[in-house]
C-alpha positions, 0 to 999 in steps of 0.5 A, spaced: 500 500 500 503 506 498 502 512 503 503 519 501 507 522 506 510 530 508 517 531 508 520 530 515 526 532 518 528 525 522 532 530 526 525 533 529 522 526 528 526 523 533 526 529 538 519 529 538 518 521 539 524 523 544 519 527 548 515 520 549 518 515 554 519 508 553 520 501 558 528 497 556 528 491 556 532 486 553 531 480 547 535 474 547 535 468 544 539 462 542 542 461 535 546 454 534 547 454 541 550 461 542 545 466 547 544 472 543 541 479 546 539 486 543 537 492 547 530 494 545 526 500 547 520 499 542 517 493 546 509 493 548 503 489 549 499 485 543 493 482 545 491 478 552 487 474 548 491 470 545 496 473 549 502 476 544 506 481 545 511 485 539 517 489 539 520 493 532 528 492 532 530 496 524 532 492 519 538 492 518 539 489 525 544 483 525 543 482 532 535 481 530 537 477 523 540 472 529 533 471 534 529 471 527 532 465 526 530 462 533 523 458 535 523 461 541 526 468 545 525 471 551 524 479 553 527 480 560 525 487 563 530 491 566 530 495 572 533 502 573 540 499 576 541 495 570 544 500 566 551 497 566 547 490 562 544 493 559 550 497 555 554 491 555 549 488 551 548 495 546 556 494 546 557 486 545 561 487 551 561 480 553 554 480 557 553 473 557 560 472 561 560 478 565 554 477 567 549 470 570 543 468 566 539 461 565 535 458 560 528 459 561 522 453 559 525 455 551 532 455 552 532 463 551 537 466 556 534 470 562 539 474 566 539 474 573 535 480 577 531 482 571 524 485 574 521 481 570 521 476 564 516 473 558 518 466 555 514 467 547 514 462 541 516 466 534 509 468 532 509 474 526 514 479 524 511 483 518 514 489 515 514 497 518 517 501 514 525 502 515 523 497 521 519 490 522 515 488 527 516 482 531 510 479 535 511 472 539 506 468 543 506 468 550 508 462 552 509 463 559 511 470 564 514 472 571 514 477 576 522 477 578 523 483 584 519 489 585 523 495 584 523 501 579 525 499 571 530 502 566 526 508 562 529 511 556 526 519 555 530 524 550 535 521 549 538 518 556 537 512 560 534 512 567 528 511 572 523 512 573 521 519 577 525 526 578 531 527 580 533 526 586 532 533 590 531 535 597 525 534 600 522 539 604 523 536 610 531 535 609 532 542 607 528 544 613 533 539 617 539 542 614 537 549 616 536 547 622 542 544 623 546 551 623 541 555 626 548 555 631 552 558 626 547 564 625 550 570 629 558 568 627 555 568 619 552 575 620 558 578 623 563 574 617 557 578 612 559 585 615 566 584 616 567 582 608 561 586 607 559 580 602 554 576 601 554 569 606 551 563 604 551 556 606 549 550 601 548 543 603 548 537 597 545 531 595 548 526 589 544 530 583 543 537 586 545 543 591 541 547 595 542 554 600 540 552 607 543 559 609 543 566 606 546 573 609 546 579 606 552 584 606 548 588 612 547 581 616 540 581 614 537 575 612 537 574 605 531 569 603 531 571 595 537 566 596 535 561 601 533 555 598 535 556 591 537 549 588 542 549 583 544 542 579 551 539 581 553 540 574 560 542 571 563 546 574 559 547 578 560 544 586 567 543 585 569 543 592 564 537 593 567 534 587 575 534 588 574 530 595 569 525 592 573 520 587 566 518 584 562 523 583 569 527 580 569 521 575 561 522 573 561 530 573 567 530 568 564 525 564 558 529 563 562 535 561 564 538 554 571 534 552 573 541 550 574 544 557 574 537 562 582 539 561 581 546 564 576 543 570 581 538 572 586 544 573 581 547 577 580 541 581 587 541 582 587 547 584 582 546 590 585 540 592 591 544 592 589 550 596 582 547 600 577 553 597 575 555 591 574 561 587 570 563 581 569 569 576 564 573 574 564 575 567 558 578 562 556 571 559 556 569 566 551 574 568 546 574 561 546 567 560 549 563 565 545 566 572 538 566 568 539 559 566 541 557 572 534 560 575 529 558 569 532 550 571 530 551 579 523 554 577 521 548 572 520 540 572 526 537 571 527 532 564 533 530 560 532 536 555 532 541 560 538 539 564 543 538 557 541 544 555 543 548 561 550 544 561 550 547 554 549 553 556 555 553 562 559 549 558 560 555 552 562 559 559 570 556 558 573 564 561 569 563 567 572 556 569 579 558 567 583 557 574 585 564 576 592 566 577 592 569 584 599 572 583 598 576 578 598 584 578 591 587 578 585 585 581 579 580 579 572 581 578 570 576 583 563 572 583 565 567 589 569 564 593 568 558 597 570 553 603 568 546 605 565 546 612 568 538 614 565 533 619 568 526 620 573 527 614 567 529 609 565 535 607 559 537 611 556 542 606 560 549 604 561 556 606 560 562 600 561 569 600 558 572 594 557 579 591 563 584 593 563 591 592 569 591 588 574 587 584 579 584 590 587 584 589 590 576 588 592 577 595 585 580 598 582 573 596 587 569 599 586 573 606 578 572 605 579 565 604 583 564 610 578 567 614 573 563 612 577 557 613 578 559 620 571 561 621 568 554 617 573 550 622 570 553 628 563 551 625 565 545 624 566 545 632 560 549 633 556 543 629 560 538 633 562 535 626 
């Protein structure tokens, strides 16, 4: 049957049908004896009478070519902490050896702590355009664990449900938690005459438990502002944690990872960190920043705040502070300690002027002293 259609960009194809989640799971199958698995994102209930299932791998895939060739497959639904199988599926990386599975009542592999799997028989493939679709008849299915499953949305892989933030009552916890620190923070604010802050963290995002004004007023325009622990942003929090050092360099653009690893360097070097403001900061940087902690968040959103920070390359550059002249400075910012770990941070912020190299270096030593004696105040 012949369909007329209007000229499509795939580009705005894909971006649209991105904006639409899918579950993940795994199809495998035997072929002369050897397991077989592909990574499948279009997988969907058929029919419950009889009971068929289906799924759209392209046409042009080998690995699918191979599962057609069987009787029997089996689909194996993955949970949200099975991205590590289900890219070494995507890659080809030796995910039958690297990882546990047994043959189901076909013979068809199903991977240990799948969240559920369907045993099927080959039942139609029929053509769909550039892709087929594959329909099997349900042969026998398992519920496996309860947990989340892995979800594909715009482009990446994850859970199901938002970023992990700070519920209200952890935030009202943490602000709670330094309410001893409060007269020491307003007369740090007045002698600096700067704005004091105090930002706390989960794995995925900051937020300001305490915010002082250069007067040694309250400042609740600040206060519970959210801000995404994103390069280059939360470097403190980063240079001590291996891990998450590892992950918020890899989400960066590749053409400034050598420029952040200087300035971690430096953190680790000194304790404290330093940024610049610059005119692209104030326009472009500040006001993405405030558009993500005022809207949901997705995938989109957050890759094109990432954009928008990564394209800033002279606010990141390391500042020489043994240079002549002065520096227009956006922040400066002390770990807070407690057991070894960084409990949360100290920043000052909005300066009257530009400061010298070393006026930085002495308003970061008196907020290293003030954030070791938070740490005895807090009993940290």
């Amino acid at each position: 049957m012949d369909i007329s259609h209007p000229s499509l960009d795939p580009q705005v194809f894909r971006q649209v049908m991105g904006t639409y989640p899918t579950g993940v799971v795994l199809v495998t199958a035997m072929n002369n004896n050897e397991p077989i698995a592909m990574v499948v994102g279009t997988f969907n209930s058929v029919s419950i009478d009889p009971p068929l299932i289906g799924f759209l791998p392209m046409r042009s895939s080998k690995r699918f070519a191979l599962i057609d060739d069987a009787e029997h497959f089996a689909v194996n639904i993955l949970g949200s902490d099975q991205i590590e199988l289900c890219n070494a599926v995507s890659r080809n990386d030796d995910p039958f050896g690297r990882f546990s599975w047994t043959p189901d009542e076909n013979g068809a592999p199903v991977f240990d702590g799948v969240i559920g799997s369907i045993s099927c028989a080959k039942y139609q493939t029929v053509d769909a355009g550039d892709h087929f679709f594959c329909m099997g008849a349900v042969t026998a299915l398992s519920s496996r664990r309860t947990a989340p499953p892995l979800v594909f949305f715009q482009g990446e892989f994850g859970s199901y449900g938002r970023l992990r933030q700070m519920s209200e009552a952890e935030v009202i916890s943490a602000v709670q938690t330094i309410q001893p620190l409060q007269p020491g923070l307003r007369e740090l604010s007045t002698r600096l005459n700067s704005e004091v802050s105090i930002i706390s963290r989960t794995d995925q995002e900051m937020v300001t438990v305490t915010a002082i004004a250069s007067n040694g007023k309250d400042n609740p325009s600040l206060l519970g502002q959210r801000l995404p622990l994103i390069a280059p942003l939360g470097e403190l929090f980063v240079a001590a944690d291996k891990e998450l050092k590892t992950r918020w360099l890899q989400n960066a653009k590749p053409e400034v990872r050598e420029m952040l690893e200087q300035r971690l360097a430096q953190v680790a070097e000194t304790g404290w960190s330093v940024s610049m403001t610059s005119e692209y900061r104030t326009e472009e940087v500040s006001p993405a920043l405030q558009n993500f902690q005022l809207n949901p968040y997705t995938p989109q959103r957050y890759r094109e705040l990432s954009e928008i920070i990564g394209r800033a390359q002279d606010y990141y550059t390391p500042a020489d502070l043994n240079s002549a002249g002065t520096h227009s400075v956006a922040g400066i910012t002390v770990p807070i300690m407690g057991n070894g770990v960084i409990h949360c941070v100290l920043r000052t912020s909005g300066f009257a002027s530009d400061l010298t190299g070393q006026q930085i270096q002495d308003i970061a030593a008196q907020m290293l002293e003030f954030a070791q004696s938070s740490s005895f105040l807090l009993n940290l």
